[in-house]
N, C-alpha and C positions, 0 to 999 in steps of 0.2 A: 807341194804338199806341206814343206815345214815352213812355219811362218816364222820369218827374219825380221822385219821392218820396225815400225813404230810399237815402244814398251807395252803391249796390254795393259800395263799399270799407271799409265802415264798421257793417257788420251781422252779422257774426259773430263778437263779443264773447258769453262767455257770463251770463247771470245769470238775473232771478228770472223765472218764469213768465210776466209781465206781457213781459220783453223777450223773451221766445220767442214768444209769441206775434203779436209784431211784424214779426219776421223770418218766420215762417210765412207771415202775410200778407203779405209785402213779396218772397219767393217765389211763390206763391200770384199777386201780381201781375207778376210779370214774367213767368211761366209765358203769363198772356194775352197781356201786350203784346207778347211775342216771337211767338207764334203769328198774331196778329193782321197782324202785319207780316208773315210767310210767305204766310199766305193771301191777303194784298191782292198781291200780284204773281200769281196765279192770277186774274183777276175778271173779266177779258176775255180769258182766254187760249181757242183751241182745242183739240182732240183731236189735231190733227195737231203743232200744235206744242208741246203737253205730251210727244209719243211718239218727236219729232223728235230726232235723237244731232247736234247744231249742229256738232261738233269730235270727232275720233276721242278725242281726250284726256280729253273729259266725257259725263257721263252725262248722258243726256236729261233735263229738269228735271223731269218727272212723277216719274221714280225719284229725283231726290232727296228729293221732296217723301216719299213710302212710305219712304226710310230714315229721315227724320227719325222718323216714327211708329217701326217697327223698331227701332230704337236706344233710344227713350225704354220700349218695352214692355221691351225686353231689360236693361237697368241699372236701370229703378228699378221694378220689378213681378218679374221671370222672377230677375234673379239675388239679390235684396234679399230678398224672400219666398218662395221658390220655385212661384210663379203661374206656372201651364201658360200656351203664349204662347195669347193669343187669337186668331189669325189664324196657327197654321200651315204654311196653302199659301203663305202667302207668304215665308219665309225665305230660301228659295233666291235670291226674286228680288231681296229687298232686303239682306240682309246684302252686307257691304261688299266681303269676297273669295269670292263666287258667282261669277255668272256675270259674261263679260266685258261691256266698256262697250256692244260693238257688239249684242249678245245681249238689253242692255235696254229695246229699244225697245217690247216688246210687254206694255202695264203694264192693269191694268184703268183703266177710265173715272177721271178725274176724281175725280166725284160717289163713286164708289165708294171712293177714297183718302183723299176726306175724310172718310167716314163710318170710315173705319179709324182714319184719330188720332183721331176725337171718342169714337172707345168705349175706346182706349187713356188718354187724359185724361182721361175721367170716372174711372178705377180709379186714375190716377192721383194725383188731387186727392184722394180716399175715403184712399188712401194718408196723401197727405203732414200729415193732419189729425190721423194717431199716432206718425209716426218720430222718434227719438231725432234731434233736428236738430242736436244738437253732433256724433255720428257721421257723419251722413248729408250734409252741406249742401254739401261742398266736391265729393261727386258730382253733385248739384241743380245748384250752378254751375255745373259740367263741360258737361253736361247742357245747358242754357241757351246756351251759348259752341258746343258740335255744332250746335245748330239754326241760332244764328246764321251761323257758317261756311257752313253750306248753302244758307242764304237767300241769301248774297253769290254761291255760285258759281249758283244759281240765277237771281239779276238780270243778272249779265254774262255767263251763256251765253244767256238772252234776249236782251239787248241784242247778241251776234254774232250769234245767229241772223234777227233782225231788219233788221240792218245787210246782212247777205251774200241775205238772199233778198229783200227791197226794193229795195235802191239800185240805181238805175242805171249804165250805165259813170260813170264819174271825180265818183259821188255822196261826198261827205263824210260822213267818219263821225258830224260833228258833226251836220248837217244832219237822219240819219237819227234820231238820239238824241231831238232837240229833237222833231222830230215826234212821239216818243214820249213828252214830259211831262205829266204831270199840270196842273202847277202851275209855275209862275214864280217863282222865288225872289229875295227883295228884294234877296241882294247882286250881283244882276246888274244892279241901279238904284245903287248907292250909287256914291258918288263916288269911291273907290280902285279902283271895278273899271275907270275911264274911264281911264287911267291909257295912255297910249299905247302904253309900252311899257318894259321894265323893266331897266335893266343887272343885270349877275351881280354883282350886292351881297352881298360876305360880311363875317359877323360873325365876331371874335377869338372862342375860349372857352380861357380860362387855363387853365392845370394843376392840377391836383390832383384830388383823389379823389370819387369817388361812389359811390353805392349800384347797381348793374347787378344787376336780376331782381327778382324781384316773390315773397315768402314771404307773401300772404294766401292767402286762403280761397279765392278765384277764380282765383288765379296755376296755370297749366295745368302740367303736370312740367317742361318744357322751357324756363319761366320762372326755375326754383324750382334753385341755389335763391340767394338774395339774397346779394349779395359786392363786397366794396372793390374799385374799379377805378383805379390812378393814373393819369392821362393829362397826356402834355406840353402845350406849348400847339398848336393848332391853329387854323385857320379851317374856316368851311363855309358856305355860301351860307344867305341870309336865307330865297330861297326855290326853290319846287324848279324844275327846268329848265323854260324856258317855252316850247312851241311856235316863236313867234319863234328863240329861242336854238338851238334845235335845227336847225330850218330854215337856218341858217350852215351847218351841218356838213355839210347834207343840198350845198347848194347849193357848198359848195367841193369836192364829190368823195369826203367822208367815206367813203360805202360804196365806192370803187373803190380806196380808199389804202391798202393794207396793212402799212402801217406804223404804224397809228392800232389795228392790231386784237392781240391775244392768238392765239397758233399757232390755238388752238382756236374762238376768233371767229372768225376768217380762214377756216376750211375749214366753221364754221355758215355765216357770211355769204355763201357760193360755193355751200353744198349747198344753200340755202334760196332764193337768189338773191331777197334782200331787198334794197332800195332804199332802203326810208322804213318807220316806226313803222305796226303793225298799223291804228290810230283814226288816221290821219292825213289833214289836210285845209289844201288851196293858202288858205284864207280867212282873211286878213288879221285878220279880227274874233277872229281865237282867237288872236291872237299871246300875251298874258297868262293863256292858259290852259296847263295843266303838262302837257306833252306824256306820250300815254298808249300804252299798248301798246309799250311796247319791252320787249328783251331784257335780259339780265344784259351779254349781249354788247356790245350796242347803247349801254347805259348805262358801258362801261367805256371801249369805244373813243372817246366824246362826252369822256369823262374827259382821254384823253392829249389830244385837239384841242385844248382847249383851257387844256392842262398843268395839268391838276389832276388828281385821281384820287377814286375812290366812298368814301365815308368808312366807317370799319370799323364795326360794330356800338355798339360801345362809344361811341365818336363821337358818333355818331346819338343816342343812348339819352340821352349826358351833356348834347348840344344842346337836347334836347326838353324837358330840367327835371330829369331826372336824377333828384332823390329823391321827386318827387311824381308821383305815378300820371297825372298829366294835364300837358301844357308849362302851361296859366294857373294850376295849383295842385292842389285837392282837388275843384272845384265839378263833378260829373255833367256829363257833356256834354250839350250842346243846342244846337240850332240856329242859336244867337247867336258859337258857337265853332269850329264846323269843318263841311264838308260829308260828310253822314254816316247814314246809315240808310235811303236812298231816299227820303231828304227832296226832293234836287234831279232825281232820276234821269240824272246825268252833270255832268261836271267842271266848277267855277265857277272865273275869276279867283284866280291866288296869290295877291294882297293882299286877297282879300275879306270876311275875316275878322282885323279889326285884334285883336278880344276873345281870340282862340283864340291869340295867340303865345307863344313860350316865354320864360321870365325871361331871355335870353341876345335875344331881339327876331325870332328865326326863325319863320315862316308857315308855315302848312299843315303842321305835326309829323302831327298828326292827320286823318283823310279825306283829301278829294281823288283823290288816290291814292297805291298803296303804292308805294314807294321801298328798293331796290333797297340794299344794302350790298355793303363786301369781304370780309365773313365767311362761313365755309362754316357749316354748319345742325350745331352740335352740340350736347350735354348742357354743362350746368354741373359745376362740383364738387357730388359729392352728388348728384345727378343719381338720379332713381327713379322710375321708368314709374307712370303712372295717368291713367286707371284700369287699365290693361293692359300690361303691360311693351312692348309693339309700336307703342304708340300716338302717341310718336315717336321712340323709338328708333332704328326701322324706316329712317328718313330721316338716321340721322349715320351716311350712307354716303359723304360726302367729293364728293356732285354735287350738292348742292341747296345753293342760298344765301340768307342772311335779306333779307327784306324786314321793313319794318318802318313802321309809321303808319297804317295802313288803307286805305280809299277811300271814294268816292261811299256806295257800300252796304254797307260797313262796320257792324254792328249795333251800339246802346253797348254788348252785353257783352262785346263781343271788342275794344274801344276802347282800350286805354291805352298808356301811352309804353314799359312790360316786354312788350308781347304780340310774338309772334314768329310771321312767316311765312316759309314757304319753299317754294322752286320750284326746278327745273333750270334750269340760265342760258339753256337756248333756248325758255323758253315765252312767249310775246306775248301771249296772249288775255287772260290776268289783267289786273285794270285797274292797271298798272304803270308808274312817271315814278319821279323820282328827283332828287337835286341831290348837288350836287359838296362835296369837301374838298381841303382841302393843308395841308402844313407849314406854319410860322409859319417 
């Protein structure tokens, strides 16, 4: 499932035969290991809660699971060759603007959806054994980066629907989580996660300039396209807001002070009649864990409490290591660096990953969860839709804002320090924490 091998960043160079055929294979491999990893979050699931809509805002995870198939038939088979689709009756249900979210609950079986990717991926792989892969490779990655996304919104629309139909009154979301682990992860042993408890440590990042957006072969449009950014000097927190830290806010009144919020927090935080962070829990034992489930809102207003403010994209980007695709450098992520792929299945300790920081000494750039910025969600200069001029275009409507770094279930191909997410500032359910900036 975790893919070790050749750099994602570093394999679409072209030359002789011999390296084509290495990137072949080394698509070819992650084509598995990415699917592998879809299908283990399915392995003890039921029919009811494959069919289940968790949140009016997402689609039941069975139908994510059918678009991924869908989507991979329709770009790299139906539009590439023109191969009649193999399945159909099923378009309506899977393409992405059908039917509504609340409409998808009625999907075939399981067993039946799986047998639909596997006849979609055998034509697939027969495919990718004759494509021009200097033309082709940057839809392949495309491609790879869709499934992964789905995979992520498919582990935490599990993990809410799990939390809200389990827990009992004033159960923990932490509680509900761990019930649901696999495995035990070592940096819940090591000796910085003991760490009682953590002040808001920020590091200096001096001025000057850097590389902002990602112009490889994986870089999505909305990455693309790579440009000098100068920045004055600033601070930003080592690491990101810790439960403990939050809990101040929560506990001096935060949510009742409107003076702490934005015109348009103010009238979220009244219409929503929120209190506290979606994943939140009174258990002292998660104090050093980075508070999850808040808003754009929530993260702005925590900003004035405690006079600093969300640090811009640019910020973020230039903190995390700025010219190298990862904050430790070039080396593929793995489990020694951040938490990430549904290795832990939920949020570990900030400091628990001493390997993963960024040249500037910042924690959790990467995984854990994503983290919230002050930038609104738009194109670069040069800026050019793909694979479909909508595909995030659609979203530089001036409401949605970047997040940036991943989370828990974060896939490595959608991993790196240029990737960009975006949400409306009132969504919770994404696995979502964040840390602070200021002036110098």
């Amino acid at each position: 499932m975790r893919s070790k091998s050749i750099n994602f960043q570093q394999t679409n160079a072209p030359g002789s035969p011999q390296i084509l055929d290495i990137r072949r294979e080394q698509l070819k491999q992650w084509l598995h290991q990415c699917r592998a990893g879809t299908l283990e979050l399915f392995e003890s699931i039921d029919e009811t809660t494959f069919c289940h809509q968790a949140h009016s805002e997402f689609s039941p995870v069975g139908w994510h699971l059918g678009h991924i198939g869908y989507t991979e038939s329709l770009w790299l088979l139906e539009r590439q060759d023109k191969i009649k689709s193999l399945f159909p009756k099923y378009r309506r249900l899977f393409v992405a603007d059908g039917l509504p979210k609340s409409e998808r609950v009625k999907l075939p079986p399981l067993c039946e959806i799986k047998r639909y990717l596997e006849a979609i991926r055998n034509k697939v792989l027969l495919r990718l054994e004759t494509i021009d892969l200097d033309r082709e490779e940057r839809l392949w990655r495309w491609l790879l980066q869709h499934e992964s996304q789905h995979t992520e919104t498919i582990a935490f629309v599990l993990q809410l629907q799990r939390w809200r139909d389990r827990a009992p009154v004033g159960a923990s979301w932490q509680n509900i989580t761990t019930q649901n682990k696999f495995t035990v992860h070592p940096a819940f042993n090591s000796p910085m996660a003991q760490v009682s408890c953590l002040d808001s440590e920020m590091v200096c990042i001096e001025s000057g300039s850097f590389t902002q957006g990602n112009d490889s072969v994986d870089a999505l449009d909305n990455e693309r396209t790579a440009h000098q950014v100068n920045l004055g000097d600033y601070y930003i927190d080592r690491y990101p807001v810790t439960c403990r830290q939050y809990g101040a806010f929560i506990e001096a009144g935060g949510y009742q002070n409107s003076n702490l919020w934005s015109q348009r927090g103010w009238r979220w935080v009244q219409s929503e009649q929120v209190t506290k962070p979606l994943y939140w829990s009174e258990d002292r034992r998660w104090d050093n864990y980075p508070v999850c489930g808040v808003s754009w809102y929530e993260a702005d207003a925590y900003g004035r409490f405690v006079g600093k403010r969300l640090p811009t994209e640019a910020e973020w980007e230039k903190a995390a290591g700025g010219n190298s695709p990862y904050p430790w450098g070039e080396e593929l992520p793995t489990e020694k660096h951040c938490n990430h792929d549904n290795t832990v299945s939920q949020t570990t300790p900030v400091n628990a990953y001493p390997k993963g920081q960024s040249v500037y000494g910042c924690f959790d750039m990467l995984g854990n969860v994503w983290e919230w910025t002050s930038t609104v969600f738009e194109g670069y200069q040069g800026f050019a839709g793909f694979p479909y001029p909508g595909y995030s275009q659609v979203y530089f409507d001036g409401e949605h804002w970047v997040l940036k770094g991943g989370s828990w279930a974060t896939r490595p191909w959608a991993l790196r320090s240029s990737f960009r997410n975006w949400y409306h500032p009132g969504v919770r359910q994404i696995l979502a924490g964040f840390r602070c900036a200021k002036d110098k």
